[in-house]
C-alpha positions, 0 to 999 in steps of 0.5 A, spaced: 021 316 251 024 320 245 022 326 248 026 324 254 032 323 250 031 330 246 031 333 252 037 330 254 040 331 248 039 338 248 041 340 256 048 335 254 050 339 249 048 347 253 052 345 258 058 343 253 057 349 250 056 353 256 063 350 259 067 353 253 064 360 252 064 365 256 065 372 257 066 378 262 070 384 264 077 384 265 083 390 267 088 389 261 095 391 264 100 394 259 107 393 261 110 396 256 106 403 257 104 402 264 096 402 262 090 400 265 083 399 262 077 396 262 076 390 257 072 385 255 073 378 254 069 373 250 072 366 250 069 361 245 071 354 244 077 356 239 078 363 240 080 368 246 078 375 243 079 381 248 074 388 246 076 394 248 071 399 248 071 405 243 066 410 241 063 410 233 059 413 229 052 411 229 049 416 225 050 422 220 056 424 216 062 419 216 066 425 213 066 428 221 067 421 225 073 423 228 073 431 228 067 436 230 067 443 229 063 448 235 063 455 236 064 458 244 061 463 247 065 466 253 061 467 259 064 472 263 063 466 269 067 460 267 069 463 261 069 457 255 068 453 261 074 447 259 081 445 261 087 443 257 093 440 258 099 437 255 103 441 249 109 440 244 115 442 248 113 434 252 111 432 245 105 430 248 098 432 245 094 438 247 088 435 249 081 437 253 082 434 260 075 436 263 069 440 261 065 444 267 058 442 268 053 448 267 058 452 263 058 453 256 064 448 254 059 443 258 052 447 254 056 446 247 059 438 247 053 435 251 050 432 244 055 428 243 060 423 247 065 424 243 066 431 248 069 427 253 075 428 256 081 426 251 079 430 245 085 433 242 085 441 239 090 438 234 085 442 228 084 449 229 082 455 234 079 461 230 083 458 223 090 458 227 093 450 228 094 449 234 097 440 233 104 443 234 104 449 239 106 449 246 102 449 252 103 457 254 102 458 246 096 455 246 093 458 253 095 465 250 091 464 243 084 461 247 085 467 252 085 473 247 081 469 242 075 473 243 068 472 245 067 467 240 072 462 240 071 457 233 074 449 235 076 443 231 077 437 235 079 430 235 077 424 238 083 420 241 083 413 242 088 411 246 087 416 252 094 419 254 097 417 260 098 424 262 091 424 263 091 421 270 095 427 273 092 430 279 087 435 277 089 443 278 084 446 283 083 452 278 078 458 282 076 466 281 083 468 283 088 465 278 094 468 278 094 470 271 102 472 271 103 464 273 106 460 267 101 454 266 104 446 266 102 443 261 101 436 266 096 440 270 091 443 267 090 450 265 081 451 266 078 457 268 083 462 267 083 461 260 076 465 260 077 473 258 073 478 259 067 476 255 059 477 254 054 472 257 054 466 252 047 466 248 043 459 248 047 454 244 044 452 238 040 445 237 044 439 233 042 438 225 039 434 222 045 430 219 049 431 226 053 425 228 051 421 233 055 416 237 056 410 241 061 407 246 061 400 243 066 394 244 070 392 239 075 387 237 082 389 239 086 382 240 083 375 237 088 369 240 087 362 237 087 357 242 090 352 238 097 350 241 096 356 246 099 357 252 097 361 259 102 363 264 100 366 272 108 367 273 112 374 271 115 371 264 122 368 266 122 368 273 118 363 279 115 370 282 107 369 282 102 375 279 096 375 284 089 374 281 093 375 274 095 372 268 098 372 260 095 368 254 101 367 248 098 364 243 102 359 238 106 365 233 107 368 241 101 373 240 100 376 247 093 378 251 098 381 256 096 382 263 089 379 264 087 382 271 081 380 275 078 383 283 078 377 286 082 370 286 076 365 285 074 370 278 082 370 277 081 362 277 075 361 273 078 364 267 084 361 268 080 354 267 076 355 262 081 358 258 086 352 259 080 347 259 079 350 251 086 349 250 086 342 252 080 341 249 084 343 242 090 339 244 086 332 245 082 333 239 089 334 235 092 329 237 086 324 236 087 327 228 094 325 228 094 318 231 089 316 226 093 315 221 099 312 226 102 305 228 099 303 234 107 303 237 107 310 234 101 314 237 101 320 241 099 320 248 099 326 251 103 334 249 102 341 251 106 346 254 110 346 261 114 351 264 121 348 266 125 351 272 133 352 272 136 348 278 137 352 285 145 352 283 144 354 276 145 362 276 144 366 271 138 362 268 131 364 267 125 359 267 123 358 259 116 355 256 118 348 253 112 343 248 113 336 251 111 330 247 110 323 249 109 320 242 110 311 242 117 309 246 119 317 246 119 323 250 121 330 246 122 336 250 121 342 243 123 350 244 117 350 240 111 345 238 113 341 232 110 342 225 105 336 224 103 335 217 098 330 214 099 328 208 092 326 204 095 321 198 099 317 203 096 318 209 101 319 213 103 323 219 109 327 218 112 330 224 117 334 224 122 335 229 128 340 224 129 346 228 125 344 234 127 339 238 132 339 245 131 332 246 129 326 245 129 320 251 127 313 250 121 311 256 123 305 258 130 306 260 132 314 259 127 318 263 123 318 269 119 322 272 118 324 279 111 328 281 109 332 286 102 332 286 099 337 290 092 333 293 089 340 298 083 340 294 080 346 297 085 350 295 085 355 289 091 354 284 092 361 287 094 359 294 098 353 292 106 355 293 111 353 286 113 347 287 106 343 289 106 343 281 111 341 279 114 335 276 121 333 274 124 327 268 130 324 271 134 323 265 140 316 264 146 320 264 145 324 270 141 330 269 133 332 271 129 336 267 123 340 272 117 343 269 112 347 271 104 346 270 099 352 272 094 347 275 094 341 278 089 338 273 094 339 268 100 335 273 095 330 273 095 328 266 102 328 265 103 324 271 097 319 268 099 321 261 106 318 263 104 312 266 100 310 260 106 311 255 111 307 260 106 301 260 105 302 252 112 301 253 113 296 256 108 292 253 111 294 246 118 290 248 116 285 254 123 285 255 130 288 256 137 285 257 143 288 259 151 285 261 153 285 268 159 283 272 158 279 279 164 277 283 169 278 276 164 274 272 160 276 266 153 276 266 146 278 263 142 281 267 135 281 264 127 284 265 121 281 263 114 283 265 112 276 264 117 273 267 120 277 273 129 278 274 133 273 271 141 273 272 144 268 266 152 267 264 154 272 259 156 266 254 153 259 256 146 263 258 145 258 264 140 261 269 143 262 275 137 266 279 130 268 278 125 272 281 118 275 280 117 282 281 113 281 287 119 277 291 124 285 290 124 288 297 128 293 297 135 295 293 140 300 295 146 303 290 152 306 290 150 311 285 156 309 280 155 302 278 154 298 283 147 295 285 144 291 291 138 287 290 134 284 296 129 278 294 125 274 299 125 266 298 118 263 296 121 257 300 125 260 306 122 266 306 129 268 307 132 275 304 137 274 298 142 279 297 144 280 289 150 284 288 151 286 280 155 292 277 153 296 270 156 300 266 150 304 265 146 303 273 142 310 271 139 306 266 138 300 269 135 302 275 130 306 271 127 300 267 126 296 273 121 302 275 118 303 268 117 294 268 115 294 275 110 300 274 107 298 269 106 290 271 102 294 278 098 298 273 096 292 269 094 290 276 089 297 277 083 295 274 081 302 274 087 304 270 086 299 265 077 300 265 080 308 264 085 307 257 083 305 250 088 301 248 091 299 241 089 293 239 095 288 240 096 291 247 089 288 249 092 281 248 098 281 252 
């Protein structure tokens, strides 16, 4: 029976680990540069680190890493049997774009990667610096250099974005009067006329050798991260692509994938971690809180301007649910634990837009997306969205990247609402009917309650089961119908509010937490606080 439960044991914890780390390849796009290239990605529970693969030195003198000396041979078939394009007057490098196989260019730079293509001439040719001269001049000095040619090259990092020009289609019959582009290359009419080369020599003992290794470029914390499928400030959707931000707004850039299911898989994994992060930030926090202040749920959501709003982009926002309040920040706020007081401090200075009360100031309204057997690629934008309807008129839409993400805020609001509710058991407000002063008052035990303003004499009462339906004129007035437990009848309430928006919001915020308290498989699922279990 131990052994049973090690194994147990063992298989629950790889299965966690192996949901939180993961690796594999990935094309990183590059706005600004207009670059594509292959990187690799590893994603570990707290950190995304993106690789980039670069060549190093394995072996042999680190003084020669990044430079090589090699002496040509002019065939007089092929001639120094290599390309070159660019030049200082498009203040591009001239770099060696390609190396002929079975000529000695291919003969001379086979011992090392480092020949492959994107090798700067930026050093000497036969003791001439070549870093700062043209195309042509260049062409000219490899031309008349003679039989033996003496290079110092450079490896490049990044290769240039000239690189990925068309190839020219050098042949036996160049024009030799033609100018050469320096975007295109200029190959087999650098040859000259020249002896046949001799057998190129063997590589030293003490030759650097080198590797093609992936090596760390990016490292992003996962910690309070973001991702998003969507062109930054716009509803346009990326196919098969998305960014990672980290929490100082670090940036992957553009993660490209080949297909949308792989597009997803990472889009998940990466989301689950930073969920994950989040949850066990807000366990911290709410040890040292009062159960009226704990947080229930925080993380990022992209809010949406309205269809008339022109001019506006969408914009990330951190939204909190923390005790009766929900907050909208531009930035997470500044959680601080005080270790002498125990105490949570949450700063809001310089970060909070808004903060609305729960049970009367907001609302939300969901549009959960329930096609299970679709992709969050394929789901349109608005299938994953959610709004907050605010008391003084105004609604808030957000955006979530997967639909496992709006229904947590949908989940997460229910609890804090009956969290609420639970807390204030009651909610009064002073109406008129018929040109009488009255209170109108919400209780989750009791039901609706109308009394006079001044006597409190109870002129009605129903449960909340007796309210059938209710019609406003969305201004002030609003009409509740009730069924009589006696007559069965339907009774008709009309009151006026100074504050309808208000009123009206709290009555869906008692009536959703007394059908939750109803649930038992809402209320199996919660931990509550203490004081709530008794209520």
């Amino acid at each position: 029976m131990f052994l049973f439960f090690i194994f147990w044991l063992f298989s629950f914890l790889s299965q966690k680990l192996n949901c939180s780390t993961k690796s594999g390849i990935a094309l990183l796009y590059n706005e600004e540069t207009n670059n594509t290239y292959d990187v690799c990605l590893k994603l570990t529970r707290e950190v995304l680190t993106i690789q980039k693969l670069d060549v190093v030195c394995t072996s042999g003198s680190e003084s020669q890493v990044n430079r090589r000396t090699v002496v040509l041979r002019r065939q007089a078939t092929g001639g120094l049997g290599l390309s070159i394009k660019g030049g200082a007057e498009h203040n591009v490098p001239v770099v060696i774009s390609k190396i002929f196989k079975h000529q000695v260019g291919k003969k001379i730079f086979s011992f090392t990667p480092l020949m492959w293509t994107s090798n700067g001439l930026q050093c000497i040719v036969n003791g001439i610096n070549v870093e700062h001269c043209t195309h042509e001049e260049v062409v000219h000095l490899l031309r008349t250099a003679g039989d033996e040619v003496t290079i110092t090259v450079r490896y490049l990092r990044e290769v240039p974005s000239f690189l990925k020009l068309p190839l020219g289609s050098p042949g036996p019959s160049i024009d030799h009067s033609r100018g050469s582009s320096p975007l295109f290359d200029s190959g087999l009419h650098l040859n000259g006329n020249g002896n046949t080369a001799a057998s190129p020599p063997s590589p030293s003992a003490n030759e650097p050798k080198y590797e093609k290794r992936w090596l760390d470029a990016v490292s992003l914390p996962l910690l309070m991260a973001r991702v998003s499928r969507y062109k930054a400030g716009t509803d346009k959707l990326r196919s098969n692509c998305f960014e990672v931000f980290a929490l100082d707004e670090a940036s992957t850039n553009i993660l490209q994938f080949c297909t949308a299911a792989e597009s997803t898989d990472w889009l998940q994994a990466i989301s689950t971690n930073i969920s994950d992060l989040t949850q066990e930030s807000i366990k911290t926090v709410n040890k040292y809180c009062s159960s009226d202040d704990q947080i229930v749920h925080m993380g990022w959501a992209c809010e949406c301007p309205e269809g008339s709003a022109a001019g506006r982009t969408s914009v990330f926002k951190f939204l909190a649910l923390r005790g009766p309040y929900f907050y909208i920040f531009r930035n997470p706020p500044v959680i601080s634990l005080l270790s002498f007081s125990y105490s949570i401090n949450f700063n809001f200075c310089g970060f909070q837009l808004m903060k609305l009360w729960m049970a009367e100031d907001c609302w939300l309204q969901a549009r959960l997306y329930l096609g299970l057997e679709h992709s969050p690629e394929q789901q349109d934008n608005e299938s994953l969205c959610f709004s907050i309807l605010v008391g003084h008129g105004q609604s808030h839409t957000f955006r979530v990247e997967l639909a496992t993400d709006l229904a947590i805020w949908e989940k997460s609001f229910q609890r804090a609402v009956f969290l609420e509710v639970q807390r204030i058991r009651s909610k009064s407000y002073m109406c008129s009917s018929q040109g009488n002063v009255l209170c109108f008052t919400i209780d989750f035990g009791l039901g609706f309650t109308c009394s006079e303003g001044t006597s409190k004499n109870i002129l009605w009462r129903y449960k909340f089961s007796q309210l059938k339906g209710s019609s406003d004129d969305g201004k002030t007035r609003v009409k509740l119908l009730f069924k009589n437990a006696e007559s069965k009848q339907i009774e008709m309430k009309e009151l006026e509010f100074a504050n309808l928006t208000a009123v009206l919001h709290c009555i869906h915020s008692f009536i959703a937490a007394k059908v939750a308290s109803m649930d038992p498989l809402f209320m199996c699922s919660q931990s509550f606080p203490g004081n709530y279990m008794n209520s």
